[in-house]
C-alpha positions as CSV (number, residue, x, y, z in Angstrom):
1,X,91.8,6.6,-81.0
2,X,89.3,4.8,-79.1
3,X,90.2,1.6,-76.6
4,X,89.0,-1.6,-78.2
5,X,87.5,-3.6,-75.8
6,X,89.6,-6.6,-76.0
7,X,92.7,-4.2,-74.5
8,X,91.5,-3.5,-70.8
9,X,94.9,-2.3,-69.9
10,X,94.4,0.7,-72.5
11,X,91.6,1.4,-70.6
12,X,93.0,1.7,-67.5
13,X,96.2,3.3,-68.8
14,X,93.7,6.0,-70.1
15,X,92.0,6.2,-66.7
16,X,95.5,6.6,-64.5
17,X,96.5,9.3,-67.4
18,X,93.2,11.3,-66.9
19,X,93.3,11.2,-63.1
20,X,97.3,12.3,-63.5
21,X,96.3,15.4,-65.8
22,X,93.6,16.3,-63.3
23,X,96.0,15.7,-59.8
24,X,98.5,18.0,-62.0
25,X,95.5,20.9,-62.3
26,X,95.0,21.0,-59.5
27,X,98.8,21.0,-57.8
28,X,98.9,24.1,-60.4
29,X,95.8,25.8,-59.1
30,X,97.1,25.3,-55.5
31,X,100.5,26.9,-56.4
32,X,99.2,29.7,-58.1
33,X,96.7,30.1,-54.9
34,X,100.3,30.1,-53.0
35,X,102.1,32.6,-54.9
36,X,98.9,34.9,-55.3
37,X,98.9,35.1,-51.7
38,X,102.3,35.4,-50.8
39,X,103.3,37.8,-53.6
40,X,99.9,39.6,-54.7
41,X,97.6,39.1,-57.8
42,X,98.8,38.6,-61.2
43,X,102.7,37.0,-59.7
44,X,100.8,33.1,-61.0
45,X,100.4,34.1,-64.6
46,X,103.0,31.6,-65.8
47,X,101.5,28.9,-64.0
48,X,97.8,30.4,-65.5
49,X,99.4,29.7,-68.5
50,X,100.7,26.3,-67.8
51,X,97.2,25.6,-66.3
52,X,95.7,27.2,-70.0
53,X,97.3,24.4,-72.0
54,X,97.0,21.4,-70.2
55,X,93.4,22.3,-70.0
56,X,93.4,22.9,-74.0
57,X,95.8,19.6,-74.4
58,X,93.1,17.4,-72.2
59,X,90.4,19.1,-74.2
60,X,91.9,18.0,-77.4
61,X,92.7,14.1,-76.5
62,X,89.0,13.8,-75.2
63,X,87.7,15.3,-78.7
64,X,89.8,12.2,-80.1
65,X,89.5,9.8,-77.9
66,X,85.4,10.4,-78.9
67,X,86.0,10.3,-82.6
């Protein structure tokens, strides 16, 4: 679903999301960089999960948000 142009809130709604999903990545990548280094490799995977499906979740709404 695609912001008409008569609804520039939804557009900036849609920009404050984005920017939130990104600022959220990258908390996640930082954290896992924390534990990794504190506890060794392979002690983030549930975070490289978390990390996984927001990335496939973001992927998704921009495939709709094109159609």
């Amino acid at each position: 679903m695609s912001p008409s142009p008569s609804h520039p809130d939804d557009v900036r709604i849609a920009d404050n999301l984005r920017r939130t999903v990104e600022l959220t990545e990258l908390g996640l990548a930082l954290r896992r960089a924390v534990i990794e280094q504190r506890d060794g490799p392979g002690e983030g995977e549930g975070i490289a999960q978390v990390m996984h499906e927001i990335r496939l979740a973001k992927e998704q709404a921009w495939r709709q948000s094109q159609s």
